[in-house]
N, C-alpha and C positions, 0 to 999 in steps of 0.2 A: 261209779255210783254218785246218786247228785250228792252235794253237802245240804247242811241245813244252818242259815243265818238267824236267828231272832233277833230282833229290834228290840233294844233298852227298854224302848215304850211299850211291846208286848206283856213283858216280865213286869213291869211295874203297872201297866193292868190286870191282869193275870191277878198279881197279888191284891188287889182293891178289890176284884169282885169276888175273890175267893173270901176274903177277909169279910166283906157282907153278909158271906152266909156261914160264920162259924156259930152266932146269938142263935138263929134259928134252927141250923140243922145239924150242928155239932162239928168237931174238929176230924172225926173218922170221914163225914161223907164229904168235907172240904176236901180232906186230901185225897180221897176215890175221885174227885172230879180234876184235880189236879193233874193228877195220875193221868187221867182220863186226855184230856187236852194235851198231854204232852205224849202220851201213847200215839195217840191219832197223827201227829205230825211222823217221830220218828217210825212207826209201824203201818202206817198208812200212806200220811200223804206225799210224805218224800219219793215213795214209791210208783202211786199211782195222783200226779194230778192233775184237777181238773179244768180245760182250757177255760169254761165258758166266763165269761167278764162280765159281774155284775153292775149294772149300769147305772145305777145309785153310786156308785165309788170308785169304779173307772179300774179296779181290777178284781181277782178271784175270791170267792168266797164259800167256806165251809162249814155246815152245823156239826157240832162236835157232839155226836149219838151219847144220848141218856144223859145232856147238861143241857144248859140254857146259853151255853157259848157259839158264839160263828168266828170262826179264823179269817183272818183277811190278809189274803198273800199273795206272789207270783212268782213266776219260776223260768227257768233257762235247763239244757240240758245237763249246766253244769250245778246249778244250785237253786234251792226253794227258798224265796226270804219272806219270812214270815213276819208280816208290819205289825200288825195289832190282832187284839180279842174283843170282841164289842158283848153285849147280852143280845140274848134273843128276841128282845122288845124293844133294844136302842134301835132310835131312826136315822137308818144307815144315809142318806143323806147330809146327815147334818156331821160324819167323820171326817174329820180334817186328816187325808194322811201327808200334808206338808210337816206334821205337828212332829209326825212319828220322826223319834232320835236310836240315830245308830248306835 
């Protein structure tokens, strides 16, 4: 079975954008989306992912169903590493994944 790495940087966006929308949409559906994003990797994507390389950031990328999240990761037979969370408005050109900390 593959493993699953997260990037420092993941987790510490993850928590910024979740934390954006606790004013607005309360602390229940933050943590459904949370939920939501971290399902998707271990019930998902670990399992099945996907080759294609988007060309804005030079590797894979995922919308994460019923959020405003895309996953941006790569993978080997033996492990998924999952670099960052961006929103689904940020202009995925301008991510630096030199930035992303292990």
């Amino acid at each position: 079975m593959r493993s699953i790495r997260y990037s420092r940087s993941f987790f510490e966006e993850l928590a910024t954008l979740l934390e954006q929308g606790v004013d607005r949409f309360g602390t229940r559906v933050v943590s459904e989306k949370r939920a939501r994003v971290l399902d998707a990797v271990t019930r998902h994507l670990v399992h099945f992912p996907e080759r294609p390389i988007d060309p804005a950031i030079g590797i894979c990328s995922r919308v994460v169903a019923r959020t405003p999240f895309i996953l941006l990761y790569d993978f080997d037979d033996d492990e998924l590493r999952v670099h960052l969370i961006i929103h689904a408005h940020s202009d995925r050109a301008t991510v630096d994944l030199s930035a992303v900390e292990w």
